[in-house]
C-alpha positions as CSV (number, residue, x, y, z in Angstrom):
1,X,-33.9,39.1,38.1
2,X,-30.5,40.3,36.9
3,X,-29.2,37.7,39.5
4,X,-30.8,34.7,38.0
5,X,-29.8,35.5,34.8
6,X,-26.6,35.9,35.1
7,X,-26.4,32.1,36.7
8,X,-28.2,31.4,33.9
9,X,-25.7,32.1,31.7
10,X,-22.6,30.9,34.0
11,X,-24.6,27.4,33.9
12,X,-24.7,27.6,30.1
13,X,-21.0,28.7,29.6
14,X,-20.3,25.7,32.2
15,X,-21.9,23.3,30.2
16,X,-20.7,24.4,26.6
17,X,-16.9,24.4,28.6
18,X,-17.9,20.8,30.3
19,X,-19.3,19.2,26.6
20,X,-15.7,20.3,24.9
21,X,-13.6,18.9,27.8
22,X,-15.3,15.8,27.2
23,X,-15.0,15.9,23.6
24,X,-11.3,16.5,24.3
25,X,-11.0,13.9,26.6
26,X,-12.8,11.4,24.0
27,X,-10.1,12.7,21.3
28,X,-7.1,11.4,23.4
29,X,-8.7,8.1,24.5
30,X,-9.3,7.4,20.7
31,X,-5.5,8.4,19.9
32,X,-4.3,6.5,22.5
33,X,-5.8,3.4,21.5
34,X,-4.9,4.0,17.6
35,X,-1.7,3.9,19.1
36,X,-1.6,0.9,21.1
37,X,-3.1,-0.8,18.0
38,X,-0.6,-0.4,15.8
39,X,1.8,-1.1,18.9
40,X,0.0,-4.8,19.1
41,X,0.1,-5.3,14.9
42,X,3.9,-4.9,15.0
43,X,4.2,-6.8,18.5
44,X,2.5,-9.8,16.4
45,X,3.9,-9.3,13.5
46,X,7.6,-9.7,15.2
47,X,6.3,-12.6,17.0
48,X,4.8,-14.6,14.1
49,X,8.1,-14.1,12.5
50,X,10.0,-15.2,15.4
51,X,7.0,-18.3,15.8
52,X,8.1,-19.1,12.2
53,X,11.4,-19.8,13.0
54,X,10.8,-21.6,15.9
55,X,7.8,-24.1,14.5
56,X,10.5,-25.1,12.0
57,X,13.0,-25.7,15.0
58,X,9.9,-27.5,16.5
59,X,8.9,-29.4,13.6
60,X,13.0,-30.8,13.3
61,X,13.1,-31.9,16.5
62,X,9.7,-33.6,16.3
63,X,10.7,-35.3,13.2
64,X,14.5,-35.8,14.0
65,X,14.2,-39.1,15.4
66,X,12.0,-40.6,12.5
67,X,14.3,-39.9,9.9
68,X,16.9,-42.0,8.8
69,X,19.9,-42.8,6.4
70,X,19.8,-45.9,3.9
71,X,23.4,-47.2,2.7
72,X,24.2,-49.7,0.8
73,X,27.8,-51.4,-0.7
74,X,27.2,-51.7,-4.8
75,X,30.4,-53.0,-6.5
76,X,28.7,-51.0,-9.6
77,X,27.9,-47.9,-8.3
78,X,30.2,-44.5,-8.6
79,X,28.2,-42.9,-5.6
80,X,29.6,-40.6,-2.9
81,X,32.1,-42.5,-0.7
82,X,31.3,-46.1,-2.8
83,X,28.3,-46.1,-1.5
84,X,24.8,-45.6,-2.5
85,X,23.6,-42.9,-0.1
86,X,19.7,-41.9,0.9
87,X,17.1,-41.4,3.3
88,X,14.0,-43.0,4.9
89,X,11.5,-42.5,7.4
90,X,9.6,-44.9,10.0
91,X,6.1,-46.0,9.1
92,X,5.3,-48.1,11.8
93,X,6.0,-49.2,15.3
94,X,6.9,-52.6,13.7
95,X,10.0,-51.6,11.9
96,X,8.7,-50.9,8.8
97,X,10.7,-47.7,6.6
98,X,9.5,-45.7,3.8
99,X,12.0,-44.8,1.3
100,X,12.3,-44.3,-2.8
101,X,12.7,-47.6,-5.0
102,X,15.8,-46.4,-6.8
103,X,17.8,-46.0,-3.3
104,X,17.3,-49.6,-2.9
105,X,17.2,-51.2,-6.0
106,X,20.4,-53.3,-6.9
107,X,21.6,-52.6,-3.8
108,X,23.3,-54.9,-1.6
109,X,23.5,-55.2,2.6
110,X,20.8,-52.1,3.8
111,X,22.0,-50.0,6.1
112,X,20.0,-48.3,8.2
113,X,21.4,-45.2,10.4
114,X,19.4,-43.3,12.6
115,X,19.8,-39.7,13.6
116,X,21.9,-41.1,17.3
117,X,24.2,-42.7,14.7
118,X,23.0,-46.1,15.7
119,X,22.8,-48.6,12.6
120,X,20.7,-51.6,12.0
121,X,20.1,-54.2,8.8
122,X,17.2,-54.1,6.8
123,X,15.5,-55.8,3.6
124,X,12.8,-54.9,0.8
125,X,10.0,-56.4,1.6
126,X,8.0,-54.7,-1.2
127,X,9.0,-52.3,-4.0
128,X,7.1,-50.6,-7.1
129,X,9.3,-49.1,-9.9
130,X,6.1,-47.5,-11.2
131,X,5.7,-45.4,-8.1
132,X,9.1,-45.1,-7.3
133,X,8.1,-46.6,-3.7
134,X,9.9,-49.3,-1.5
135,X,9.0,-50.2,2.2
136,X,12.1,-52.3,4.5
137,X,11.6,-54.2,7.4
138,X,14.3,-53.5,10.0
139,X,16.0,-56.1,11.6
140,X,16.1,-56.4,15.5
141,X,15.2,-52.9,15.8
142,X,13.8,-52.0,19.5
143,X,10.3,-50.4,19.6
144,X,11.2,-47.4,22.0
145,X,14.0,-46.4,18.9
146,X,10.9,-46.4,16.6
147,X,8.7,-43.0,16.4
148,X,6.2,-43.3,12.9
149,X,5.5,-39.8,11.2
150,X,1.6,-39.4,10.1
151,X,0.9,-39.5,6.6
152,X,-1.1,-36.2,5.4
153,X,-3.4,-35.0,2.7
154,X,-1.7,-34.0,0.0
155,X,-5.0,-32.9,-1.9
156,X,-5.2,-30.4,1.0
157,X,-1.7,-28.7,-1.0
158,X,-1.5,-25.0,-2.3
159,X,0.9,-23.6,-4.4
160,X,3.0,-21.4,-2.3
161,X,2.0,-23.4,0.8
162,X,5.4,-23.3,3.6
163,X,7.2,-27.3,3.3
164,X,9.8,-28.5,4.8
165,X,12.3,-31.1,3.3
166,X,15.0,-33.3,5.9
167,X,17.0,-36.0,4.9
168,X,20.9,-37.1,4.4
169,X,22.0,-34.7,1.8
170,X,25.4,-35.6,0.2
171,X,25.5,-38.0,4.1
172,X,25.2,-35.0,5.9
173,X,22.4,-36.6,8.4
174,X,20.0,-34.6,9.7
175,X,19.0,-31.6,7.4
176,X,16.4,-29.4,7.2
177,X,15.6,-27.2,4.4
178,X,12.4,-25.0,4.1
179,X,10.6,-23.7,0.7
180,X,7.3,-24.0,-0.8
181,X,5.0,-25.7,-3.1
182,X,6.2,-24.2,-6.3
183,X,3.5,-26.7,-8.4
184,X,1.3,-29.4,-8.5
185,X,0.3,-32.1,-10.4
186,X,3.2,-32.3,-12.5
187,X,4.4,-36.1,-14.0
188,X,7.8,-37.8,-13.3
189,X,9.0,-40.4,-15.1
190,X,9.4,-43.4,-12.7
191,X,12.8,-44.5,-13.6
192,X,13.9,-42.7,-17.1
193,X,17.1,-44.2,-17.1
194,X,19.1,-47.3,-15.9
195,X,21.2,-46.1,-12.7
196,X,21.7,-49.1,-10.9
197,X,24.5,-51.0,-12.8
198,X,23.4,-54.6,-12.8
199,X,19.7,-53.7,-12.7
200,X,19.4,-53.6,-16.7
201,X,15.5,-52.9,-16.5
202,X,14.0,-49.5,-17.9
203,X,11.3,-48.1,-16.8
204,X,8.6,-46.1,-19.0
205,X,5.8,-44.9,-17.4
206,X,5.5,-41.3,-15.2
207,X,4.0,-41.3,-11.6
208,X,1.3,-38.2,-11.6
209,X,0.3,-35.6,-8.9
210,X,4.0,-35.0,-8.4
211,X,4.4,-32.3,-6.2
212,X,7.1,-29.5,-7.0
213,X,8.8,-27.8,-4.4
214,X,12.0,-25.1,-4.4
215,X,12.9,-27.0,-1.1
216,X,16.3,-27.7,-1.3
217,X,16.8,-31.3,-2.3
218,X,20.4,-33.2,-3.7
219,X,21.7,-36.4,-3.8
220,X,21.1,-38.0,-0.2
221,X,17.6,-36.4,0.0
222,X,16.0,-39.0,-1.6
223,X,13.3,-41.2,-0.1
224,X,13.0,-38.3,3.2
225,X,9.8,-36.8,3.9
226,X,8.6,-33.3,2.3
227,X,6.7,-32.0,5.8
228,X,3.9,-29.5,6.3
229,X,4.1,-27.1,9.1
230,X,1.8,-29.8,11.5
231,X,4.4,-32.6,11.0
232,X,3.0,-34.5,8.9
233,X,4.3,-36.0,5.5
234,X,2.7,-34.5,2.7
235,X,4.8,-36.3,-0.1
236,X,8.6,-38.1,-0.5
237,X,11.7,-36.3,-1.6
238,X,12.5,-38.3,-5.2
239,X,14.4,-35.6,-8.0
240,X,15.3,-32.7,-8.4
241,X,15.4,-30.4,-12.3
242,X,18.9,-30.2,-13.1
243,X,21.7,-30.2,-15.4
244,X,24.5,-30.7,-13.2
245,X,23.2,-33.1,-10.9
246,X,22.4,-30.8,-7.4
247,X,20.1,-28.4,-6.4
248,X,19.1,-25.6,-8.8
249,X,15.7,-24.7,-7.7
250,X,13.4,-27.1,-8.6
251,X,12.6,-30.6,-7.0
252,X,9.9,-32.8,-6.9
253,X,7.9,-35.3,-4.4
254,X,6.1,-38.2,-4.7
255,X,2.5,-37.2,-3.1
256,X,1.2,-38.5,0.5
257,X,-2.0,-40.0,-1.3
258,X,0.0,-42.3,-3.8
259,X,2.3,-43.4,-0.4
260,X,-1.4,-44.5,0.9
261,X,-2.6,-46.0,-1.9
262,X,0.7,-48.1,-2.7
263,X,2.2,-49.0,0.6
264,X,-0.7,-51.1,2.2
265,X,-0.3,-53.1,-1.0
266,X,3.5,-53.5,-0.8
267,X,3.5,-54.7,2.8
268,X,1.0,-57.3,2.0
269,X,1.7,-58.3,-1.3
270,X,5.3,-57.2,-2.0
271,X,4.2,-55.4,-5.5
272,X,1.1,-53.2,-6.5
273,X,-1.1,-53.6,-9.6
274,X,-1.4,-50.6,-11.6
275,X,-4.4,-50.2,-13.7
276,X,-3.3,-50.4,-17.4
277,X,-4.4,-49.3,-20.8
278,X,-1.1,-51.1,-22.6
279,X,-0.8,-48.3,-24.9
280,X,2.5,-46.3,-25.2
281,X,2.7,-42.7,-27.8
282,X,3.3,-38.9,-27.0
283,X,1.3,-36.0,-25.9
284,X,-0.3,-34.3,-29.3
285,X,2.3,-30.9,-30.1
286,X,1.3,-28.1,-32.4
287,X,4.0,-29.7,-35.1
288,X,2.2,-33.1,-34.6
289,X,-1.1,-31.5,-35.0
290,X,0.2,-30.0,-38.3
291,X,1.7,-32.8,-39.5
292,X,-1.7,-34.6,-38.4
293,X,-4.2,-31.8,-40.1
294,X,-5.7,-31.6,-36.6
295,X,-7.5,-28.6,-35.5
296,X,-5.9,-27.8,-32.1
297,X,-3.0,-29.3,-30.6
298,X,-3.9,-31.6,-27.3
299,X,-4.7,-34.7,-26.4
300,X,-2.6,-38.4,-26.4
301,X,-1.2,-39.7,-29.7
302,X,-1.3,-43.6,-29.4
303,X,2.0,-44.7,-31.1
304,X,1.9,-48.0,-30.0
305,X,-0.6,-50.5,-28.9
306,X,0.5,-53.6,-26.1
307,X,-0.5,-57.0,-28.1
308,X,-3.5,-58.8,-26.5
309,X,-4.0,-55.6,-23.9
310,X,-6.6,-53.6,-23.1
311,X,-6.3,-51.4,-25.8
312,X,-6.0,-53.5,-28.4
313,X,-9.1,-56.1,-27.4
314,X,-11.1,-52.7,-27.8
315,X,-9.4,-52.0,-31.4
316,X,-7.4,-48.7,-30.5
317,X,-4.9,-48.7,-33.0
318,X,-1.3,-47.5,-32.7
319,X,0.6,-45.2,-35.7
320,X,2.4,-46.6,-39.1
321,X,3.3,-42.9,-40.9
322,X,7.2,-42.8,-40.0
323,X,7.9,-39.0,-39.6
324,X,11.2,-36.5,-38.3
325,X,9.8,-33.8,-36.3
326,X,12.7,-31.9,-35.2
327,X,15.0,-34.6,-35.4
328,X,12.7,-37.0,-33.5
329,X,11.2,-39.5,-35.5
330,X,7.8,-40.1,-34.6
331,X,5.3,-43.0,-35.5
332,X,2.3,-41.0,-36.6
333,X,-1.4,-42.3,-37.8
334,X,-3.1,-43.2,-34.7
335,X,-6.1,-42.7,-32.8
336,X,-5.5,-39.4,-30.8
337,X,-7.4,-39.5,-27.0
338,X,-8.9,-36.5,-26.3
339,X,-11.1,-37.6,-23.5
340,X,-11.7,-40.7,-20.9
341,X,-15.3,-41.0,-20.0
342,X,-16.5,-37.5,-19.1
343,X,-12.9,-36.1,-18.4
344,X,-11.2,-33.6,-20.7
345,X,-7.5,-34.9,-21.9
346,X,-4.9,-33.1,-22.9
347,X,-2.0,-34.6,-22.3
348,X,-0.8,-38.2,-20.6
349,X,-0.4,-36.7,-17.3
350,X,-4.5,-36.3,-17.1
351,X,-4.8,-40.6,-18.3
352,X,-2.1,-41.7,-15.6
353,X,-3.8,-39.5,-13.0
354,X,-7.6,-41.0,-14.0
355,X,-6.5,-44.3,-13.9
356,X,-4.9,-44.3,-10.6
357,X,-8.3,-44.5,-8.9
358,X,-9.7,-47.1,-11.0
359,X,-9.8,-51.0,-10.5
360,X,-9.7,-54.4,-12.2
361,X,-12.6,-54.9,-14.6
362,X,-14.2,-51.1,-14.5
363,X,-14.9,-49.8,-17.6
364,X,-13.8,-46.5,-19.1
365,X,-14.9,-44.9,-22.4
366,X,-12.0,-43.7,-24.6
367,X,-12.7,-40.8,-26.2
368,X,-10.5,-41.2,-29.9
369,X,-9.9,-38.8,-32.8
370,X,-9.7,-41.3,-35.8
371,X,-9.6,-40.1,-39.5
372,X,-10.9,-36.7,-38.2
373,X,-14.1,-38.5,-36.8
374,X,-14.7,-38.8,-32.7
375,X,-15.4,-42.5,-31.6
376,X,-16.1,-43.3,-28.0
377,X,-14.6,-46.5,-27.5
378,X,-15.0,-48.5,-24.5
379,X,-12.2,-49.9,-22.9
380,X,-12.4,-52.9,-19.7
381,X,-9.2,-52.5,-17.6
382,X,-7.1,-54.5,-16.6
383,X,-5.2,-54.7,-13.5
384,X,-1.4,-56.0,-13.7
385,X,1.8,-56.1,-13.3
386,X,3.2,-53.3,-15.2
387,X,5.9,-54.7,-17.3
388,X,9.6,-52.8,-17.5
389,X,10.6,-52.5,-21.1
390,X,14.5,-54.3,-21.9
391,X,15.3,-51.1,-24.1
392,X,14.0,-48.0,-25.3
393,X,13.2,-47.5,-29.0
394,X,10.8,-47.3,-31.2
395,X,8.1,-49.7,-30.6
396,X,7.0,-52.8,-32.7
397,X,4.8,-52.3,-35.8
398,X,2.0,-54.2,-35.7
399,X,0.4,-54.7,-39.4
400,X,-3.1,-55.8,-38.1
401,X,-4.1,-51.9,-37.2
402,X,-3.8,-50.9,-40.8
403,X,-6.7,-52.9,-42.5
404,X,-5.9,-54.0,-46.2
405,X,-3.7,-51.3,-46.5
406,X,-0.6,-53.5,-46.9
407,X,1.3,-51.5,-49.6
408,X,1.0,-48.2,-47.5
409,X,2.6,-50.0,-44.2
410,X,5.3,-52.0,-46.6
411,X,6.3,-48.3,-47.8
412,X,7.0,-47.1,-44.5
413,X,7.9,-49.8,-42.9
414,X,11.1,-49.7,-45.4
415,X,11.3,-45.8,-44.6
416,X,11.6,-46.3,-41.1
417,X,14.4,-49.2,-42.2
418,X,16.7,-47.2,-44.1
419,X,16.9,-45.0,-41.2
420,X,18.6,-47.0,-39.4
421,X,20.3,-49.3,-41.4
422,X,22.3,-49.2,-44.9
423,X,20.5,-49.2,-48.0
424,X,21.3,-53.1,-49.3
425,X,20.0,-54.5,-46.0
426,X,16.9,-52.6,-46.4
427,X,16.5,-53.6,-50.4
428,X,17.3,-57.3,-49.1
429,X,14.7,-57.1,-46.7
430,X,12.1,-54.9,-48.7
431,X,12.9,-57.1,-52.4
């Protein structure tokens, strides 16, 4: 009896010494793998960082071959070297090359360099101001020289989305400079000022969904491709933000779905129709809304009103009240946009970016503030031509808008006279 028990209790202490061996043994496997764990994170974490670096080696020789530098002699231009310097990238197996408007515009003999420093000829075949777009043909150019980059989805953008900019900066050909969407849906103005000496034309109207990048883009960069990670172009290098004339942080792209929507058009018809209001004015400020009594600042003041446009066959009407708003005279007194059919507007940027997908003859429903009373006003588009103003200033008065209110339009029609001319011519004219 004493015998058995004391196996008894051997077998227990055995088992109570095996269960906390095994516990033990569990406590070091679960160690160990904690360890190797955190081993792998940092292992990955290393290589994504090193996979970075090479996907944007990757990407630059993928895309090296596609892009290219666009030269041309202008007697007029003051450019780098004498010549007017940018970049360009192959669309098509055919020879045709994306690039900005402004790097071709004027300019005479197109050169066209590609990255093994061989050059060929090339002409505009279709251009759009508007959009700041232009597609060349290449002359003579063999097929096996030509390797097309895919155009993306630039709706697919988020801010702070990895980009890739490469182009001829400054003619150095060849660059590649990394950043990341910094915005979206900003508006550029098309051409804002005349830059290409004996092209006199000045161009008024903004190109929306800009994209805004901290990419490094200067002089030379223009008319390259702004890449995603996958190689494909998400939107065209066209300005940068800055006072001195290079880099400072800010740049901005033409977006992949305007180069969709506009280069089909240009390759076939030379020009694209824009869908057009023909209404010119300002985005509503809070001085404007004070000056105006309005209740909130937003929306699109309506200045000016194109004769015989769309605007005007539906009875928008322009401003007559001549006012300085810090030190910018303004034309105030006209309908005030605040919506387009069931879209919110706030500022031009959300008009230019509603029209874009419209077409000739549709129909929108503007949305006015007139004498502190809403009006829906319907509006039939038209499709044109945009036209390219001769000079900027303020725009025509046009006495129809104002009813029988003749005396109130003579008054400031003299006002606005005396400010820019001496006081007998305006007395002459105003007797």
């Amino acid at each position: 009896m004493i015998l058995n028990h004391n196996r008894l209790i051997l077998k227990k202490s055995i088992a109570k010494l095996y269960n906390k061996m095994t516990l033990l043994i569990i406590a070091i496997s679960l160690m160990t793998l904690i360890t190797i764990n955190y081993s792998m994170k940092d292992s990955l974490a290393s290589e994504n960082f090193t996979n970075k670096t090479q996907t944007l080696s990757e990407l630059f020789k993928h895309v090296e071959k596609s892009v290219v530098q666009i030269s041309s002699e202008d007697e007029t231009t003051t450019e780098l070297l004498g010549s007017r310097l940018g970049s360009g990238f192959v669309y098509d197996t055919n020879g045709h090359v994306i690039t900005n408007n402004h790097v071709t515009a004027g300019g005479k003999d197109l050169h066209i360099t590609f990255s093994d420093g061989t050059i060929y000829t090339g002409k505009v075949v279709g251009s759009d101001p508007h959009s700041d777009l232009a597609i060349l043909l290449l002359d003579d150019v063999p097929k096996e020289k030509l390797f097309p980059l895919k155009l993306g989805n630039s709706s697919n953008l988020i801010v702070g989305q990895t980009v890739a900019a490469v182009g001829n900066p400054f003619g150095l050909s060849g660059s590649l400079t990394e950043g990341i969407v910094s915005g979206l849906g900003r508006l550029l103005p098309s051409t804002p000022e005349n830059i290409f000496g004996t092209d006199n034309r000045i161009a008024s109207f903004s190109i929306p969904d800009i994209i805004q990048t901290d990419a490094a883009i200067n002089p030379g960069n223009s008319g390259g491709p702004l890449l995603n990670l996958n190689g494909e172009v998400i939107g065209i290098n066209s300005a940068i933000f800055s006072n001195t004339g290079v880099y400072a942080g800010v740049g901005f792209a033409i977006p992949s779905n305007t180069l969709n929507k506009v280069i089909p058009e240009l390759m076939k018809n030379g020009s694209y129709l824009h869908p057009w209001l023909g209404i010119t004015g300002v985005d509503v400020t809070p001085d404007i809304a004070k000056k105006m009594n309005l209740t909130e600042a937003r929306g699109f003041l309506v200045i000016d009103v194109n004769f015989n446009g769309p605007a005007d066959k539906a009875g928008i009407r322009g401003g007559y009240i001549v006012e300085i708003i810090n030190n910018t005279q303004y034309r105030l007194g006209g309908d005030v946009i605040v919506g387009i059919d069931n879209q919110t507007i706030n500022s031009v940027s959300d008009i230019t970016n509603y029209l874009m997908n419209k077409k000739e003859g549709d129909v929108v429903k503007l949305k006015i503030l007139r004498d502190n009373e809403i009006l829906n006003v319907p509006v039939n588009l038209e499709i044109v031509q945009r036209p390219l103003d001769q000079e900027e200033g303020v725009p025509p008065f046009n006495p129809k808008d104002f009813g029988d209110d003749q005396g109130k339009f003579t008054e400031q029609l003299k006002k606005e006279c005396m400010m820019n001319f001496n006081e007998s011519i305006c007395n002459f004219l105003f007797r």
